[in-house]
C-alpha positions in Angstrom: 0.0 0.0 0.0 1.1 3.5 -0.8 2.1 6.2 1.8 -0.4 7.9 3.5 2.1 11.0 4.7 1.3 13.8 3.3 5.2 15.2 3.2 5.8 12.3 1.1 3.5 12.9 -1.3 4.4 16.2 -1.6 8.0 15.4 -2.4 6.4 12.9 -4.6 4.4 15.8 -6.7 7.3 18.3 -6.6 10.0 15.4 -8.2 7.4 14.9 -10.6 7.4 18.3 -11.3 10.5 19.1 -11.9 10.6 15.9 -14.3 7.9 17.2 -16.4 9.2 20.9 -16.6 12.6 19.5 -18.0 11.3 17.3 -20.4 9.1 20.1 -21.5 12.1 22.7 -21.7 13.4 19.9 -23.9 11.1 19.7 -26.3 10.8 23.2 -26.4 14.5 23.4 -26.9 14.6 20.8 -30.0 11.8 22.9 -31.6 8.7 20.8 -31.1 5.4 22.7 -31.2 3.1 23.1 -27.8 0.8 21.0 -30.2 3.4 18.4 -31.1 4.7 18.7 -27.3 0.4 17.5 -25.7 1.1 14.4 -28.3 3.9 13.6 -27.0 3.5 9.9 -24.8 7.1 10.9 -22.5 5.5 14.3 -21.5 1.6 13.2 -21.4 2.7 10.2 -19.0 5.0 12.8 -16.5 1.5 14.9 -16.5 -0.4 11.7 -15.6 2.4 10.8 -12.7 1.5 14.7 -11.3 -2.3 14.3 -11.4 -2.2 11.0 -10.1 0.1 13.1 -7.3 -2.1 15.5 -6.6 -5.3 13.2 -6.5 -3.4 11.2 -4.0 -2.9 14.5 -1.9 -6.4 15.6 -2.0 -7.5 11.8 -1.1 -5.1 12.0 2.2 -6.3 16.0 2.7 -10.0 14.5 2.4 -9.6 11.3 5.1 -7.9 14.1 7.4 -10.7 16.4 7.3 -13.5 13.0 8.0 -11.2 12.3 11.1 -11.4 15.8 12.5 -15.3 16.2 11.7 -16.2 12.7 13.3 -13.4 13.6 16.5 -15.8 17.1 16.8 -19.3 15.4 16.3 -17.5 12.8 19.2 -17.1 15.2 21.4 -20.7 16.8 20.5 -22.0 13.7 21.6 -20.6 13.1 25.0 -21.6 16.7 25.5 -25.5 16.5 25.1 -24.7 13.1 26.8 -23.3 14.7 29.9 -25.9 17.5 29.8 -28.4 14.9 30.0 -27.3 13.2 33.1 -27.1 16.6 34.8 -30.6 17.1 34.1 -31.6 13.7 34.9 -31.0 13.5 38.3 -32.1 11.1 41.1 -35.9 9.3 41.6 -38.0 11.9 43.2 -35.9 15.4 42.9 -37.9 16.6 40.5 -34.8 16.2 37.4 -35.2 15.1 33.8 -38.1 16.9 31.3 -41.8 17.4 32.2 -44.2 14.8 31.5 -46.8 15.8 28.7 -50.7 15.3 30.3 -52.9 13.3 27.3 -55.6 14.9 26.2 -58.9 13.0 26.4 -60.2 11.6 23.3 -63.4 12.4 22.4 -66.2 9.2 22.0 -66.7 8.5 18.9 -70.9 7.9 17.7 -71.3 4.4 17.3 -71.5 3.1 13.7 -75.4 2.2 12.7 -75.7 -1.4 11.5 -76.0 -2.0 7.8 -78.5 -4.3 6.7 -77.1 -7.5 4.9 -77.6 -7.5 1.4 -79.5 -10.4 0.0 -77.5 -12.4 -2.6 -78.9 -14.0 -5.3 -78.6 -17.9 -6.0 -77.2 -18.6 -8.8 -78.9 -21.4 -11.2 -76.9 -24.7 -11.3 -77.0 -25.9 -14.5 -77.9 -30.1 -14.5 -75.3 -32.5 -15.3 -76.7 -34.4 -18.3 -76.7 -37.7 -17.9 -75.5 -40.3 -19.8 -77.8 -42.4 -22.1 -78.3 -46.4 -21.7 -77.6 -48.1 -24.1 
């Protein structure tokens, strides 16, 4: 697995760097165009090697800024957590939040009965029978 220190990387981005910028100088030196020099597979694999760099950079910037959020919600938590033991306190003191009185429910009318519908009887039709013979 790759280094996760971000000094590393850096020296990592800045050797790239300085690769790139002296191939580039000698391109530009041997008279290759700026549109001869973005074809060019040396150059356009140094530029990979610096994004791949500074994506690694941002990746180890991005899992030190989870750790400090998650270390300040931590503490948030214990917090409210401590706060409500204060308020808590023992059976009988009075402590902890107010208990909500229930309103009483109304009586609802009682539903009328409906009368049962009648169904109608269906006809069975007669089995046939069979002839003797």
């Amino acid at each position: 697995m790759g280094s996760t220190d971000r000094k590393i990387r850096e020296k990592q981005l800045k050797k790239a760097e300085e690769i790139f910028q002296a191939r580039k100088s000698r391109l530009t030196t041997e008279g290759v165009d700026a549109k001869k020099q973005s074809r060019d597979p040396g150059l356009r694999a140094l530029a990979a090697d610096l994004r791949k760099a500074k994506s690694r950079i941002a990746a180890i910037d991005k899992a030190a800024q989870h750790v400090r959020d998650t270390a300040e919600k931590d503490v948030k938590v214990k917090k409210e957590d401590a706060d409500k033991a204060k308020g808590k306190g023992k059976a009988g003191q009075g402590g902890g939040k107010p208990k909500k009185e229930k309103a009483e429910k109304a009586e609802k009318p009682e539903k009328a009965e409906k009368p049962e519908k009648a169904k109608p009887e269906k006809a069975k039709p007669e089995k046939a029978k069979p002839k003797a013979e």
